[in-house]
N, C-alpha and C positions, 0 to 999 in steps of 0.2 A: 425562499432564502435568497435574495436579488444580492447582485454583488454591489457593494459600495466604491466608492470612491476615496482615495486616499483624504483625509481631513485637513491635511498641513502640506507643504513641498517639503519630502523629504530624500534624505541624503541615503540608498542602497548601495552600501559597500560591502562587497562578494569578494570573501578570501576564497581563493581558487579560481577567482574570476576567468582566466582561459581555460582551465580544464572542462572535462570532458561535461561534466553536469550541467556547466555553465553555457557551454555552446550548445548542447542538446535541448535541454529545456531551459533554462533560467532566462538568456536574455529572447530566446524565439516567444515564449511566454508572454512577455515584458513589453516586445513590439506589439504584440496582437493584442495587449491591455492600451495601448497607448492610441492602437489604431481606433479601438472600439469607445475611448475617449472614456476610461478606467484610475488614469494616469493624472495627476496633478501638473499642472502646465509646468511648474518650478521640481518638480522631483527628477534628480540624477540620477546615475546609476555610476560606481566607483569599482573598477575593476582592481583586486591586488593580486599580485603573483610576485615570483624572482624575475618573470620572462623581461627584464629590461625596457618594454613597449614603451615609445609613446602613444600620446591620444590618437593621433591617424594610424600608426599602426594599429592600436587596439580595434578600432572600428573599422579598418579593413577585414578584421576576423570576422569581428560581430555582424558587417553587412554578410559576409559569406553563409554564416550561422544561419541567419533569420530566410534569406533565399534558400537555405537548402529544406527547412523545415517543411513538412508534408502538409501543414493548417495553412500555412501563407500565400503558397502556389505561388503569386506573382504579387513581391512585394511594393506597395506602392509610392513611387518616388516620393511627394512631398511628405508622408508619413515615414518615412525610412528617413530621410532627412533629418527632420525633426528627430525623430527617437537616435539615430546614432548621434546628435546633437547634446544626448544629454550622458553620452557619454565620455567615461573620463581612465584612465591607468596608471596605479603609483605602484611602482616594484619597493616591496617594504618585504625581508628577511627576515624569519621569527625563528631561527636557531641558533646556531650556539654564538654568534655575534651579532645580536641582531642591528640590522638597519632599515633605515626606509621610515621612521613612526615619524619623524618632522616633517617630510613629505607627506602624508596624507593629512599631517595636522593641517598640512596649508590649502589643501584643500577643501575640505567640511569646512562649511560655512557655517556659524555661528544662527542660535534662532530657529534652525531646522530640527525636524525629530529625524531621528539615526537610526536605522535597522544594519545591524551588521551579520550577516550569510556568512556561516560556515560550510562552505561546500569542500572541506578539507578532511584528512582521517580523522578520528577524533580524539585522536591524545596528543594532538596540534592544538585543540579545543581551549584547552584552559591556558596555555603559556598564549594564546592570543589575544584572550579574554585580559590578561595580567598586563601585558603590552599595551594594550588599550585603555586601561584603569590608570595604567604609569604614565602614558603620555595623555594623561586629562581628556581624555575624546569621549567618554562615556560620560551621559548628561542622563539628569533624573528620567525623561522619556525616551532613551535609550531602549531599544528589545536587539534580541540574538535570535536565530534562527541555526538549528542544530539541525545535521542529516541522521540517518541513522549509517552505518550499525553506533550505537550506545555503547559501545563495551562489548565484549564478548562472555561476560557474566553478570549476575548481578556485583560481585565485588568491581571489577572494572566499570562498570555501570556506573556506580554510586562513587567513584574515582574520577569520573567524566564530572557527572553532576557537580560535583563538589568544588570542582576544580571553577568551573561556571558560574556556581552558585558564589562562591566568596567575591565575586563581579558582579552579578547581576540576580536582582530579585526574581523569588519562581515566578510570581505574574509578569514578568519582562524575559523567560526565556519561551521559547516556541519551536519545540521537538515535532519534524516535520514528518508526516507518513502520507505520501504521493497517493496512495489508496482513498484515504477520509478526504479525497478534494473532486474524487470522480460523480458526477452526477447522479450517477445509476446510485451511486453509495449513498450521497444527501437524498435521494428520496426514496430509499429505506423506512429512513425515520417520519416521511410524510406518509406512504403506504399503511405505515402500522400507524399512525398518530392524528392522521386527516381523513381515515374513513372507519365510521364506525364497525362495519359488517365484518373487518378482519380481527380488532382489536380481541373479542370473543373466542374465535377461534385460537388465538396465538398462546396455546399452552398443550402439558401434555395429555390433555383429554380428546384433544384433537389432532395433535400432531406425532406421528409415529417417530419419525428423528430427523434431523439436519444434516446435508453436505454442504459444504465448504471449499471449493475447487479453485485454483491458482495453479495453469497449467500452461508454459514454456514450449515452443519449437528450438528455439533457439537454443545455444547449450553455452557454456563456462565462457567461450573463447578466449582472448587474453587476459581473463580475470583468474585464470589455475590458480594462479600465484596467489590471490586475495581469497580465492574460494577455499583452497585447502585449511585456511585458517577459518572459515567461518560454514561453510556449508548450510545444506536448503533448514533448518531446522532453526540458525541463529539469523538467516537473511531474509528467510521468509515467516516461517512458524511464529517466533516470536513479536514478530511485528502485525505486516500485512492482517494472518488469518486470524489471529487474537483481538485484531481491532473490528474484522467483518463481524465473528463471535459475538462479541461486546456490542455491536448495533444489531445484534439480529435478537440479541437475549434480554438485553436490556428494558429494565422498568419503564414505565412513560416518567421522564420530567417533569417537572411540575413546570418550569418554561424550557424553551430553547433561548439559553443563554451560555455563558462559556465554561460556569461551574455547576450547571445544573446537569449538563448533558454529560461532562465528566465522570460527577458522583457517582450516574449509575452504570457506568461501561467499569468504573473501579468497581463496584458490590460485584459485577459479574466474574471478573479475575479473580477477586476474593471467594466466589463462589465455587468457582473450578476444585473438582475432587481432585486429590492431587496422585499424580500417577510415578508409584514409586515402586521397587521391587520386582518380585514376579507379574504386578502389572504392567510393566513397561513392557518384556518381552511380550505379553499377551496382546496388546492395545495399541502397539506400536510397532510399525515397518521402515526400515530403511532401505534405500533401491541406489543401486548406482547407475549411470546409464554407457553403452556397450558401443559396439559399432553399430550402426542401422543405416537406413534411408530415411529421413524427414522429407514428406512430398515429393517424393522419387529424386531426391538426393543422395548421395551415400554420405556420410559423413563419421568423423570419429567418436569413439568413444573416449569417456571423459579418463583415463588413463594414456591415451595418446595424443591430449590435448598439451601443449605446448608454456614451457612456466611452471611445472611439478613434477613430483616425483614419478619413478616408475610404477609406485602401490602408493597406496593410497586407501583408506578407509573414512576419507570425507561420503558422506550423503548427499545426491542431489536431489533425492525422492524423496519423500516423507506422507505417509497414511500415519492418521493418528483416528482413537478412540472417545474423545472428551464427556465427561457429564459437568453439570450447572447443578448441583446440589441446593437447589432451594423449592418453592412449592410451586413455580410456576414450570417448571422444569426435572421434574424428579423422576427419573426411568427413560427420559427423553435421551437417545444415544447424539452427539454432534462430532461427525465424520469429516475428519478434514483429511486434505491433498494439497499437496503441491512441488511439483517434477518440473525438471529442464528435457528438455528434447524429448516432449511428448508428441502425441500423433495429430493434437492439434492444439493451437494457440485460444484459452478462454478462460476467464474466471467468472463466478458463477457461485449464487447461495440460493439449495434446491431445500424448500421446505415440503417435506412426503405427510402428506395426511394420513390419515387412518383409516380404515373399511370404516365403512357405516357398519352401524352396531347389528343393523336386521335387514339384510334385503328382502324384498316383494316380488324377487321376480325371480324363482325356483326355476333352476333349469338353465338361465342363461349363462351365458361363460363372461365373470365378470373379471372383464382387463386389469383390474388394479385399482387402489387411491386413486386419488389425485395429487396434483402436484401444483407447489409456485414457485416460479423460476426466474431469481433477479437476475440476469444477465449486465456483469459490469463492463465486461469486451470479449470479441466485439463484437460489433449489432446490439447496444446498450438498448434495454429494455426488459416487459416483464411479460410471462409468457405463464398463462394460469390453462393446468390443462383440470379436465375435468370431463364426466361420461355422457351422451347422449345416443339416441337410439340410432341405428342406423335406418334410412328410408328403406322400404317395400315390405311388400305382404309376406306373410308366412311367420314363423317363428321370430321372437324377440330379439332383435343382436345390439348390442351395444357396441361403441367404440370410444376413445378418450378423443376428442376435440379439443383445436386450444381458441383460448382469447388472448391475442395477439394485441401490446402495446410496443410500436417501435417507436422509440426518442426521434430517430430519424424522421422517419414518416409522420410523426405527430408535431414536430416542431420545428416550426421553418429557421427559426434561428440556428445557428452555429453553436452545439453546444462547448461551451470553455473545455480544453486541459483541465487537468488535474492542478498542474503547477501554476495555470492563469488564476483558480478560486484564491489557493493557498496565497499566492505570493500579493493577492486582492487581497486576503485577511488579515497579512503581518501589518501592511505599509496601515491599513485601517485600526490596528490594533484589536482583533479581534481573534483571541485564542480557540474559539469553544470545538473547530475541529483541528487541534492541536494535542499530543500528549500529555500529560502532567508527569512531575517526574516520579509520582505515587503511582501511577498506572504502568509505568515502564517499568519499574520495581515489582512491583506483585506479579509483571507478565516474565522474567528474568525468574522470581521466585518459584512460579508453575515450571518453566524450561527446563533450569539448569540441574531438578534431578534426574529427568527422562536425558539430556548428555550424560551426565556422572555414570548412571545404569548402561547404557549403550558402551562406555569406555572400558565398564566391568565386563562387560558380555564378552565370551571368544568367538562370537560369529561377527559377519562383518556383510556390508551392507551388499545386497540380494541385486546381481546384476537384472538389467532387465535391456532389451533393445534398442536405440534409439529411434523412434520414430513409431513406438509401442503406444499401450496405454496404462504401459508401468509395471513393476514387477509382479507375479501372483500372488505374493503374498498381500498385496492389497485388496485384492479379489475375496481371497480368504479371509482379512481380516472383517470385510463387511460381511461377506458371505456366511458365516458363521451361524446369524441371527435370519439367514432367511433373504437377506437384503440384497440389494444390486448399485452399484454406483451408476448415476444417473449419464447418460451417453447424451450428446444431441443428435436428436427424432427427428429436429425442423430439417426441411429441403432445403438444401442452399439454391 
């Protein structure tokens, strides 16, 4: 999947263009696309905000930005030149009076294609979209790039979309998830799709169950304020682990193109048995996290974090139970996670094989399945364990050995961000690892009973430590069936 080249010089204007998305990833991104020669000689990038900037102020930000990003180390003058060259800042106001849209009219240039970035909340979303239709700037190859959260339901969901859609056609918007742009994630779909030997195995005759892990050091910090309204279940759950799901379950395409690979990550959402009632309390853990140490730190817990209440019944943990109700997948249990200020930073989709059906070899003490372990970060790579004898004489012993594929080690190139693939596929016009807004729908539709059940419930969510490895009730909830959540083995 080689990254292309933008087709035309076009015009990237980024509403929130100073905020924090923008400075973190978006324009550090954008340099390392331009340095690595990604970038169409004539493509801009248009910063909007209220922040007042002109162009040299803005690009005093942007040079600070791209110097402090960890990918660039030392950024190089004629290249830093050129890329803050192409940029530009119009302070354009989209509330309750709005100003600024004749200014930016005067600068899009006519003949170019338009990508406009919403890196903004997203009930900003549609009155900019309106703003943009009203003052003519949106042309037949116009696209929009939305962040998440969608909505905090599926009604506010379909309130966002709608608002979008009466602007801009589905094939011209592109619902962005930072996850489906990580390397380790696009060769997924070549692992299971480019080598025969796995394809066979990838169902439940072989496969005892799935984890699914998205696991945090870090905790809330000044996000209390945004967290209490959204918590690990609508920030993560719904997004993130349903999209890893969706490429780990998913049918083969019949191509890798931008509705093909769709169609079948939506049959997978659609497949999800849906977890309602007394199965939610059964299937499903909420954990908050406490005071602890992270890395011999001491640090607070997320009620003496700063921006929120004193109680609180937001979740920053979440163990869930999933099934895939179809024939590829049927009795296959799929175990997800994902915590802030866990004991360590890593996300991870661990597929547990099955015992063999007959061993031959009475008497020996057999370790376990085996295991495949895609490793999204970090140390991106895949990590396939499996049993072999241990050397010398006397009685049989086995042990699990792994085969070891590090991205690092195996490829001298620099592999891309997340945000360099993505932000490679808008300006390209290339949706296929994009959401559609039928996938985001049906994944809201699974969600939004297991909150409603959780709101019913009079318990509330199961402190656990900061700098743990989550509450025990996730222990329990795997534990139940015999099973263990998968730890990493490797040496550092």
């Amino acid at each position: 999947m080689p990254q292309q080249s933008a087709p035309h010089p076009t015009d990237l204007v980024v509403f929130g263009g100073t905020g924090d998305l923008s400075m973190r990833k978006l324009l550090p991104s954008l340099y390392l696309l331009d340095r690595d020669g990604h970038l169409d000689g004539g493509t801009r990038v248009v910063a909007v905000s209220r922040d007042g900037l002109t162009d040299a102020d803005f690009r005093d930000k942007a040079a600070a930005a791209v110097r402090g990003h960890h990918a660039v180390r030392i950024a190089e003058p004629d290249v830093l030149h050129r890329f803050l060259g192409r940029l530009h800042h119009v302070t354009v106001d989209v509330g309750g009076d709005p100003f600024g849209w004749d200014d930016l009219t005067a600068v899009l240039e006519p003949g170019r294609d338009r990508v406009f970035y919403l890196a903004v909340p997203p009930m900003i979303s549609g009155p900019i979209c309106r703003g943009l239709a009203d003052a003519g700037l949106v042309t037949p190859c116009s696209r929009v790039v939305m962040e998440k959260p969608l909505g905090r339901d599926l009604a506010s969901s379909q309130a966002v979309n709608d608002a979008v859609g009466e602007v801009f056609d589905e094939s011209r918007i592109y619902r962005i998830d930072h996850y489906l742009g990580k390397e380790t994630v696009q060769n997924l779909l070549v692992l299971r799709f480019a080598n025969v030997f796995l394809e066979p195995l990838w169902n439940s005759r072989w496969i005892d169950h799935v984890q699914i892990t998205a696991a945090e050091t870090v905790g809330v910090g000044g996000r209390r304020g945004y967290y209490d309204t959204s918590g690990a279940m609508r920030d993560m759950v719904q997004n993130h682990l349903l999209q890893l799901l969706c490429l780990t379950a998913m049918e083969p395409p019949a191509s890798y193109d931008r509705d093909a690979v769709r169609d079948e990550k939506l049959k997978v959402l659609q497949s999800l048995r849906p977890l309602t009632g007394d199965r939610v309390a059964e299937d499903t853990v909420r954990g908050q996290y406490g005071r602890g140490a992270v890395q011999g730190t001491e640090v607070l817990g997320y009620l003496d974090e700063p921006g929120g209440p004193a109680t609180s019944d937001t979740e920053t943990f979440v163990a869930l139970r999933a099934e895939v109700a179809n024939w590829r997948w049927a009795g296959v249990p799929f175990y997800l996670r994902t915590g802030k200020r866990m004991q360590h930073s890593r996300s991870e989709i661990v597929i547990r094989f099955r015992e063999v059906p007959h061993t031959i070899f009475p008497g020996t003490d057999m370790p376990g399945p085996g295991s495949l372990v895609i490793r999204l970060q970090p140390d991106e790579g895949i990590h396939l364990t499996m049993l072999a004898k241990t050397p010398g004489a006397g009685a049989l012993r086995l042990r699990p050995v792994p085969l070891e594929l590090s991205f690092a080690d195996t490829f001298a190139d620099r592999a891309p961000e997340a945000y360099e693939r993505l932000l490679t596929d808008v300006l390209a016009g290339d949706p296929t690892l994009f959401m559609r807004r039928d996938e985001v729908e049906a994944a809201w539709r699974w969600v939004d009973p297991v909150i409603e059940a959780w709101n019913g419930l009079s318990t509330t969510p199961e402190t656990y430590p900061a700098g743990s490895a989550g509450p025990a009730g996730a222990h329990r909830l795997i534990g139940r069936t015999g099973r263990t959540w998968h730890e990493e083995e490797r040496p550092r």
